[in-house]
N, C-alpha and C positions, 0 to 999 in steps of 0.2 A: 951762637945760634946755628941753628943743622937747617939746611933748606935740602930738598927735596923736589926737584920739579922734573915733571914728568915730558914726556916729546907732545910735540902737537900743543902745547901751550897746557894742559889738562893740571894744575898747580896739586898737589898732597900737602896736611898740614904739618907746618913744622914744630907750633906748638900752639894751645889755643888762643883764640881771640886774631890771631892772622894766616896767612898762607905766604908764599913767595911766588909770583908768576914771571913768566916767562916778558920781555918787552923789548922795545927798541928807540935807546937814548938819540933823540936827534938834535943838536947843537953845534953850531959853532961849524958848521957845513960838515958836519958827519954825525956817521949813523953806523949805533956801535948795542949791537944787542947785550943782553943781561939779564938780567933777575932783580923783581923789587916786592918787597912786604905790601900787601894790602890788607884793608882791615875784613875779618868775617862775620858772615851775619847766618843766623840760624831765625827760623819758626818757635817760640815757646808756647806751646798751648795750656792756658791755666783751665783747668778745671776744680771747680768747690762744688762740695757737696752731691756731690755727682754729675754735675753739669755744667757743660764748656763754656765759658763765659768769654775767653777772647782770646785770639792767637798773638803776639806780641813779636814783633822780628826786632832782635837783639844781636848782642853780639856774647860767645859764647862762654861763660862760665858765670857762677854765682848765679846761678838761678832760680833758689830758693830767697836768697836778699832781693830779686827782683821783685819775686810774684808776693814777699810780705811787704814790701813798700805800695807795691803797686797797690793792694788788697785796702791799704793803712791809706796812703793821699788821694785813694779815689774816694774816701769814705767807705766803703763796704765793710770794713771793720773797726773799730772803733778802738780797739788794744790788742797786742801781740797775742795776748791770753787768749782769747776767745778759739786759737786755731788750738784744732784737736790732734790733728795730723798733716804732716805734710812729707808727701813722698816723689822725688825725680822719680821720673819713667825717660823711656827715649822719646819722647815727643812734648814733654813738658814738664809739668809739676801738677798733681793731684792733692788738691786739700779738702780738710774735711771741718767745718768754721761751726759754733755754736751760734746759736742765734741769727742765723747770716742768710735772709730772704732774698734771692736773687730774679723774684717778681716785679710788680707793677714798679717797686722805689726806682729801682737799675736800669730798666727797657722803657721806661717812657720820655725818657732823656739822653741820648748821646747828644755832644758834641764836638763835630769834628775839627782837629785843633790844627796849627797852622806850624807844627813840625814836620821835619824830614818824615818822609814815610805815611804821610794821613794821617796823624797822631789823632785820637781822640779822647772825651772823655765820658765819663758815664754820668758825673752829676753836675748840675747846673752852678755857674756863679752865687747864683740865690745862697747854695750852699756854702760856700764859703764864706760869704759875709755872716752867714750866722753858726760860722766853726765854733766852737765852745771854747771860752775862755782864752781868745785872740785877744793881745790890749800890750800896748808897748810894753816896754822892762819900766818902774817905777825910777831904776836910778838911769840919771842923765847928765854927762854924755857915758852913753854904756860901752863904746870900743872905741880906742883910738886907730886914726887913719894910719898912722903911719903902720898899726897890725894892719888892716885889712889892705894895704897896697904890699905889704909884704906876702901875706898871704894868700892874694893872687896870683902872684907871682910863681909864690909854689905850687898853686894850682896847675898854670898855665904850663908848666916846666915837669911836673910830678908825673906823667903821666907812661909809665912803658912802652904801651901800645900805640898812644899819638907821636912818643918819640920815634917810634920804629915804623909806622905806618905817615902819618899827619894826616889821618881820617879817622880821629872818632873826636869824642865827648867828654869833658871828664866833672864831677863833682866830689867837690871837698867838704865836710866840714871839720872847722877852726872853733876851740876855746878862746876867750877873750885877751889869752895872751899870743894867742897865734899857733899855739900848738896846734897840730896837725892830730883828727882824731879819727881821719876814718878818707879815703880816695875810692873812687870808682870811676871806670870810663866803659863808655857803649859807643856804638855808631849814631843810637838817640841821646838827645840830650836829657830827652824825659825818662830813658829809660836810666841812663846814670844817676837822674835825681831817686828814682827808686830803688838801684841798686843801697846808693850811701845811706837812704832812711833805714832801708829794710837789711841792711846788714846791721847795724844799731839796735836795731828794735830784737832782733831776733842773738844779741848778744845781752841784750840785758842793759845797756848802755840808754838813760836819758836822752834826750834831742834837747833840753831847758840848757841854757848859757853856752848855747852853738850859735853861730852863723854857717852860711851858705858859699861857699864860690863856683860859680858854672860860667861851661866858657863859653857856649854860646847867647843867642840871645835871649832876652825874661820878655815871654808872650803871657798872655792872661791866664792860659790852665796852667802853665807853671807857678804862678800865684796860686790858683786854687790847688795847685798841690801843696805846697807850703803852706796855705791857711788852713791845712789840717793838723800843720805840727804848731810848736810851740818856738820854731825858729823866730827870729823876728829880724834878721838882716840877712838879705840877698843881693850876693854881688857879681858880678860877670866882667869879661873884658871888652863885652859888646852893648848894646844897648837894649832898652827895655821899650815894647811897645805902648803907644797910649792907653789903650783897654788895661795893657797890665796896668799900670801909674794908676789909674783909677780905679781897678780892684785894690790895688796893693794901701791907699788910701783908706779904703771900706775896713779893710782888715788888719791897719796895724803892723804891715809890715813897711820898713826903712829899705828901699830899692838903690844901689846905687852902681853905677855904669862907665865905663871908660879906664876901668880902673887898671893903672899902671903904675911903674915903680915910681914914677914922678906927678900923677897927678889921679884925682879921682872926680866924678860929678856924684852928688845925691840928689837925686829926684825926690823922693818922699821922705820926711822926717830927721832932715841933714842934724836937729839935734841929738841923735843917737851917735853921733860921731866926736869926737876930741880930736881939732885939728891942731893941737899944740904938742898931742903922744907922738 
């Protein structure tokens, strides 16, 4: 890594998603300046159909997998197809969506969510309980734990930019045997759940016999982000709020928390799990 830091503290990027700044280590009764990676964060402005719908402060690349996740688990789009165009500018991303009303449906509902940065979202709970065709996997137990405590782990470890900074977010999603299909990390944790759908989506890749791994915590719009896919297990190494446990109930999604190489909890629907894999 090339760091670059300028006098007066004023940091240059060295490559995206961090900077290096200027500091001063104080420990052990001395104080010994240097240089350390912090995470960066940028404005995305989405614009559809010609009009601005929401600025997004991210962290900077893949900005296209953002704004089609974002597009996909707020509802506002219903399938990757529908987008006609979609073009980076320097201030955001410009799409251009078929069918895509961003009247009365969108602007009569925000709610603002209880992530870093004022998260919020555009459609209510209501919606997500009646996401189309939410209903557990038919076979049971459908993962075993000893995957998803493994593939936590990669999660929690996978990450470039949390290893070189240990400020941001990361989301994974896992095939049933734990392969690894797709990482993404932001400063949000909601914006990394968007990054991972919408690089998927916009690959041509299914989200059907995926789970989830996020490292922070499962509030209730991050359920209703997922109750637009067809995921059906969300895991973190933090815990999951009560509102979420009772959306995540409504809809069919297997929530489970604490999860570590040696142990895990299931809040909702512990029979999705093989604790004998």
């Amino acid at each position: 890594m090339t760091r670059d830091v300028q006098k007066g503290g004023q940091a240059t990027v060295d490559v995206p998603g961090f900077v290096s700044v200027e500091m001063v280590n104080a420990g052990s009764g001395s104080w010994s300046p240097g240089v350390t990676p912090v995470p960066q964060e940028e404005p995305v402005t989405l614009t559809i159909n010609g009009r601005e719908l929401v600025t997004v402060l991210a962290t900077p690349g893949e900005r296209s997998a953002l704004v089609v996740g974002f597009l996909f688990d707020e509802g506002i789009i219903e399938r990757v197809e529908q987008i006609e165009s979609l073009e980076e500018e320097k201030t955001g991303v410009r799409v251009r969506a078929e069918g895509v009303d961003l009247g009365l449906r969108l602007f009569q509902r925000r709610v603002l969510g209880s992530g870093c940065g004022r998260s919020f979202t555009f459609t209510s709970a209501l919606d997500a309980f009646a996401a189309a065709g939410r209903a557990l996997p038919l076979e049971r137990p459908w993962v075993g734990a000893s995957v998803v405590q493994r593939s936590a782990q990669a999660t929690y470890s996978g990450g470039e930019l949390y290893r070189r900074t240990k400020g941001t977010h990361a989301a994974a999603l896992f095939d049933r045997t734990g392969a690894q299909v797709c990482l993404a990390e932001d400063i949000g944790r909601h914006n990394a759940v968007d990054k991972a759908v919408g690089g998927l989506l916009l690959a041509g890749r299914p989200l059907t016999d995926l789970f989830m791994v996020v490292t922070g915590r499962i509030s209730s719009e991050m359920v209703n982000k997922i109750a637009k896919t067809p995921i059906a297990l969300l895991v973190t190494k933090s815990v999951p709020t009560g509102l979420a446990l009772d959306y995540a109930r409504k809809v069919g999604l297997c929530v489970v928390g604490r999860a570590t190489a040696s142990r895990l909890l299931a809040y909702t629907f512990p029979e999705m799990l093989d604790s004998d894999s």
